[in-house]
C-alpha positions as protocol buffer text, in pm:
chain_id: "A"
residue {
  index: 1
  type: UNK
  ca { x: 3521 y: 2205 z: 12998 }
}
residue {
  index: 2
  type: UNK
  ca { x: 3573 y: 2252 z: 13365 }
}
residue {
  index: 3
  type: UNK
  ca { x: 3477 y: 2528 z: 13603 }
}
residue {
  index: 4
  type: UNK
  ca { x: 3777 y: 2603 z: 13812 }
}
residue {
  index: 5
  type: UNK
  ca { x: 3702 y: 2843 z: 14121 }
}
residue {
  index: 6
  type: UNK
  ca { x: 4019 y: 3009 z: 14354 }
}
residue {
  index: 7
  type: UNK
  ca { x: 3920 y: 3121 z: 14689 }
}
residue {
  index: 8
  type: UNK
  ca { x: 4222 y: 3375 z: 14724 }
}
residue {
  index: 9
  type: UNK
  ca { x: 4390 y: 3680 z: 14947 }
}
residue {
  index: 10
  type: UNK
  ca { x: 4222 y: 3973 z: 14813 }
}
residue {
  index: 11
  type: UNK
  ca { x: 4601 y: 4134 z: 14808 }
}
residue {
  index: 12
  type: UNK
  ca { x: 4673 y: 3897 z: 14545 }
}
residue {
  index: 13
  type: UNK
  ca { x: 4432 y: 3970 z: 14313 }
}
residue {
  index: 14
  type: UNK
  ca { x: 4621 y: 4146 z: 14083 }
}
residue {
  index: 15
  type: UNK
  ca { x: 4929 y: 3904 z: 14077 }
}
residue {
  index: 16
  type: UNK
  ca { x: 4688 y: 3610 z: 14001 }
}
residue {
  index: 17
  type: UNK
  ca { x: 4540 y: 3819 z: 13749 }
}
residue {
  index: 18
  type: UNK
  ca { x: 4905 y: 3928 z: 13578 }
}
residue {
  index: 19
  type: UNK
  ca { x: 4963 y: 3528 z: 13555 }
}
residue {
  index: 20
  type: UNK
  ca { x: 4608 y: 3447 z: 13403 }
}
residue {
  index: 21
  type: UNK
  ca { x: 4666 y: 3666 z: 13104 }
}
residue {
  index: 22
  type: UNK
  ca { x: 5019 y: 3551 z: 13101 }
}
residue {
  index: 23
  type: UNK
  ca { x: 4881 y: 3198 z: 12981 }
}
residue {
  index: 24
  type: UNK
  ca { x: 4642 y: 3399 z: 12755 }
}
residue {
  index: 25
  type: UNK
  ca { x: 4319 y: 3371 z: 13015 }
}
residue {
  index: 26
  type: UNK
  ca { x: 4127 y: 3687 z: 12943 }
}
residue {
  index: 27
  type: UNK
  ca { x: 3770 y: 3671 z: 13091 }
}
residue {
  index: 28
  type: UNK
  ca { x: 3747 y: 3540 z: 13399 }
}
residue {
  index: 29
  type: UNK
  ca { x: 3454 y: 3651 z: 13700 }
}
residue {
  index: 30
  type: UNK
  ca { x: 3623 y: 3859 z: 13975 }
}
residue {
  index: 31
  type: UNK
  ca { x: 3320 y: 3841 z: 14329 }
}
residue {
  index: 32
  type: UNK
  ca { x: 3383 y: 3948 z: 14656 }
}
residue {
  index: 33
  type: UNK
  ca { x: 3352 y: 3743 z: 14950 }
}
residue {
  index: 34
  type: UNK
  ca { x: 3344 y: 3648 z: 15287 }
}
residue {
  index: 35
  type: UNK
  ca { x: 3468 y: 3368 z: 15452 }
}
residue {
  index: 36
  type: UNK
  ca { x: 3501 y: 3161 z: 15808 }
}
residue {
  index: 37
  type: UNK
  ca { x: 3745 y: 2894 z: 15866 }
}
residue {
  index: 38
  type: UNK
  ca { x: 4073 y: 2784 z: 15972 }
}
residue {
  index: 39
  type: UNK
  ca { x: 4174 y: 3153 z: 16018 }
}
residue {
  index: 40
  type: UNK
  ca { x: 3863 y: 3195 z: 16307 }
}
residue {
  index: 41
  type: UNK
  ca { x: 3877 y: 3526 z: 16259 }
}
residue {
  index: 42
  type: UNK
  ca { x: 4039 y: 3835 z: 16358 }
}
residue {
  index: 43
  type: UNK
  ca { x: 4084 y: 4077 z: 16656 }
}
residue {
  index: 44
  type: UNK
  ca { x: 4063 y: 4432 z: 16536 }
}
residue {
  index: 45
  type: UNK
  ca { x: 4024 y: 4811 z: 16747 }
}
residue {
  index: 46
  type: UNK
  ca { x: 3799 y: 5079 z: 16665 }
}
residue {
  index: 47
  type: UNK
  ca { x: 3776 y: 5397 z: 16815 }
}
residue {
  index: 48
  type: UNK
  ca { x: 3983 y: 5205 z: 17136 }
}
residue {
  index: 49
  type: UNK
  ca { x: 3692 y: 4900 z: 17170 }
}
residue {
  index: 50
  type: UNK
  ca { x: 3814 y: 4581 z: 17045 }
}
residue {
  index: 51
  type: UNK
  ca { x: 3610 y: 4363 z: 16848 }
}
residue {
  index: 52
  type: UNK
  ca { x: 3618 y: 4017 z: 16669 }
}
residue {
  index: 53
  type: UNK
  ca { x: 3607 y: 3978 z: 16352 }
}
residue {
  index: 54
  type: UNK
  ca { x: 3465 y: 3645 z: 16256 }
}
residue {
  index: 55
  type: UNK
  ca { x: 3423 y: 3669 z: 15849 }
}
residue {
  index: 56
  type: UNK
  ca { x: 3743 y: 3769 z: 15658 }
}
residue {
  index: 57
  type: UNK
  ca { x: 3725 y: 3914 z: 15290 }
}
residue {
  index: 58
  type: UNK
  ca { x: 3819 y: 3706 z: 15019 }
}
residue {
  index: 59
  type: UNK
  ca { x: 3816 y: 3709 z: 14671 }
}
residue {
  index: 60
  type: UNK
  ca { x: 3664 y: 3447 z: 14458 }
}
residue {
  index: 61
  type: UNK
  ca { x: 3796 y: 3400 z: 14087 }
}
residue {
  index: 62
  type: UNK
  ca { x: 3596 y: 3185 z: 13868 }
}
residue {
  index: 63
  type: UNK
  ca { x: 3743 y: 3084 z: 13492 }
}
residue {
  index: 64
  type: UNK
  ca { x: 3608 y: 2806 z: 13213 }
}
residue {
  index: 65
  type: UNK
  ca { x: 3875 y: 2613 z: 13113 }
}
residue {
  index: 66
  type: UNK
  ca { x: 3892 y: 2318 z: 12833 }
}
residue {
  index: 67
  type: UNK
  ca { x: 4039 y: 2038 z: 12962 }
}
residue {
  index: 68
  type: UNK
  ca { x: 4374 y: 2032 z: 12817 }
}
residue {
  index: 69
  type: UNK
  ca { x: 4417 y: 2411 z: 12988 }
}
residue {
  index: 70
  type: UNK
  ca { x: 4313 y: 2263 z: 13329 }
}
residue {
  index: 71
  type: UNK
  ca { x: 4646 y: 2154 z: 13471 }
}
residue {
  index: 72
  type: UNK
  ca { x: 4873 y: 2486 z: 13393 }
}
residue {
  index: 73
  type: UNK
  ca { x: 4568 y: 2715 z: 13511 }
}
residue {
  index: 74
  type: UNK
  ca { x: 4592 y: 2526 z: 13861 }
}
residue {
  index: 75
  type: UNK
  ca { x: 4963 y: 2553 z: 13887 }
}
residue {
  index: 76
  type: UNK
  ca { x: 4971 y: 2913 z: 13797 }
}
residue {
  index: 77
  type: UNK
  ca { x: 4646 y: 2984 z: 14077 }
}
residue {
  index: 78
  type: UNK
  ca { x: 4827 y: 2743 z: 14321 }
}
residue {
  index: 79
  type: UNK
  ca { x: 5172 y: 2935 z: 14282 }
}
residue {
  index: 80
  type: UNK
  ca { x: 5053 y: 3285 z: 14281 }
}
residue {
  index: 81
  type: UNK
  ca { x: 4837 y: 3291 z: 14545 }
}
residue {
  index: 82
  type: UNK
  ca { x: 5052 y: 3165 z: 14807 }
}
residue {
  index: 83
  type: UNK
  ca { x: 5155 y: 3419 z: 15061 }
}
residue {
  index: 84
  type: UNK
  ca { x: 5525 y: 3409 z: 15186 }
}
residue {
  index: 85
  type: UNK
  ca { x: 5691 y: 3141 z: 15005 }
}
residue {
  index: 86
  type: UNK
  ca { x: 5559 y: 2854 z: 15216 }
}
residue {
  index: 87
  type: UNK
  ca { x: 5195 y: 2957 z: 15222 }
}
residue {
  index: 88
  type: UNK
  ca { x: 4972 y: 3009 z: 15513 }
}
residue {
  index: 89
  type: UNK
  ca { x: 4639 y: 2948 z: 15647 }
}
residue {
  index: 90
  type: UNK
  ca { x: 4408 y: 3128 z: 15496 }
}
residue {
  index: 91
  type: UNK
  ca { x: 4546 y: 3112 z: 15143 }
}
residue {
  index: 92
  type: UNK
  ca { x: 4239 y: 2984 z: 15014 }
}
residue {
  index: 93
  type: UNK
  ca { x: 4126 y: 2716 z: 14812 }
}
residue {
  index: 94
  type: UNK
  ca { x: 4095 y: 2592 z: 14452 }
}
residue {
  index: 95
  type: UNK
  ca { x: 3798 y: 2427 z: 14383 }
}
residue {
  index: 96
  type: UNK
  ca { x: 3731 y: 2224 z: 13981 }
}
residue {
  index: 97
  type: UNK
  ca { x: 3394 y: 2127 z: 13872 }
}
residue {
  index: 98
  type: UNK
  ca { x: 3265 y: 2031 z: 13511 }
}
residue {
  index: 99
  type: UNK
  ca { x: 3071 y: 2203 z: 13315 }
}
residue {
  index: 100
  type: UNK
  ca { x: 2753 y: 1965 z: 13117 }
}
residue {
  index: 101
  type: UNK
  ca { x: 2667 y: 2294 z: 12922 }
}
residue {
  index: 102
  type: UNK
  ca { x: 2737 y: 2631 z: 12823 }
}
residue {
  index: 103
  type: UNK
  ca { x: 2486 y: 2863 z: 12655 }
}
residue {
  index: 104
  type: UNK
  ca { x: 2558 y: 3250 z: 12497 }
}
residue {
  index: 105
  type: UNK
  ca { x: 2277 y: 3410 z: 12562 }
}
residue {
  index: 106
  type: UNK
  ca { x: 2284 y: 3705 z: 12316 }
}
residue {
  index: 107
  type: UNK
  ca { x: 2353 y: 3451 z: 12006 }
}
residue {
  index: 108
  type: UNK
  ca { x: 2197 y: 3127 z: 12165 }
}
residue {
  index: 109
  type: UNK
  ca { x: 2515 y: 2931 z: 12066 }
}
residue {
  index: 110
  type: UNK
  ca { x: 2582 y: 2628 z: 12287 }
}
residue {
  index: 111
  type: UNK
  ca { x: 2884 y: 2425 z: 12413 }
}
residue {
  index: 112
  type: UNK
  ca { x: 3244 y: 2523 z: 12322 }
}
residue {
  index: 113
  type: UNK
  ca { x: 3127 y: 2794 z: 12116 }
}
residue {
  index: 114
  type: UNK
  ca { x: 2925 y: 2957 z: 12354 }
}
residue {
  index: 115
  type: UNK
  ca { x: 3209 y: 3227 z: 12441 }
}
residue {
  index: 116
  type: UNK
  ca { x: 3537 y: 3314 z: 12432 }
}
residue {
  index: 117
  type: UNK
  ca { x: 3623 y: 3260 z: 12802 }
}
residue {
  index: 118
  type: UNK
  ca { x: 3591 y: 2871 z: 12674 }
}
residue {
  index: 119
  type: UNK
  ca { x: 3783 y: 2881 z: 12314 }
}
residue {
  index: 120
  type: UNK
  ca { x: 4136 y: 2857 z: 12513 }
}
């Protein structure tokens, strides 16, 4: 089982979703973020006084994977997410890490059938 984590546009939030549940991904963690790095920012106005904006909002999407549904997840996340058809900075990032354990809490059932985010 892996952890896989996209650091995305918040505008493409519901695209990447669309293509999750087109590969039969249904529960997946949706957080808000913010985020400093390439990008350095952003000039913005209010009320006539500009100001720099330093953290941008992102969105993070976190899904448990098995293995063997590792590879198409990434290519769907890595295709979806891209803005323009090159990509720019600020796209985000995808991040995989494994998972040792899983535990339901409600039913105390461990490993791959701890939920149904994992029986894919």
């Amino acid at each position: 089982m892996q952890l896989v984590t996209a650091i995305i546009q918040p505008t493409k939030l519901v695209v990447v979703r669309e293509a999750l549940q087109s590969l039969g991904i249904q529960h997946f963690t949706v957080l808000d973020a913010e985020g400093y790095a390439r990008q350095r920012g952003q000039t913005a106005t209010y009320r006539g006084v500009e100001y720099k904006v330093d953290l941008l909002r992102k969105v993070i999407i976190e899904i448990v994977v098995h293995d063997e549904a590792l590879e198409p997840v990434l290519g769907t996340l890595q295709k979806t997410a891209l803005t323009g058809s090159h990509g720019q900075i600020g796209d985000g990032k995808i991040l995989v890490l494994p998972i040792v354990d899983a535990i339901e809490i409600a039913s105390g059932n461990r490993g791959t059938n701890a939920s149904e985010v994992i029986k894919r």
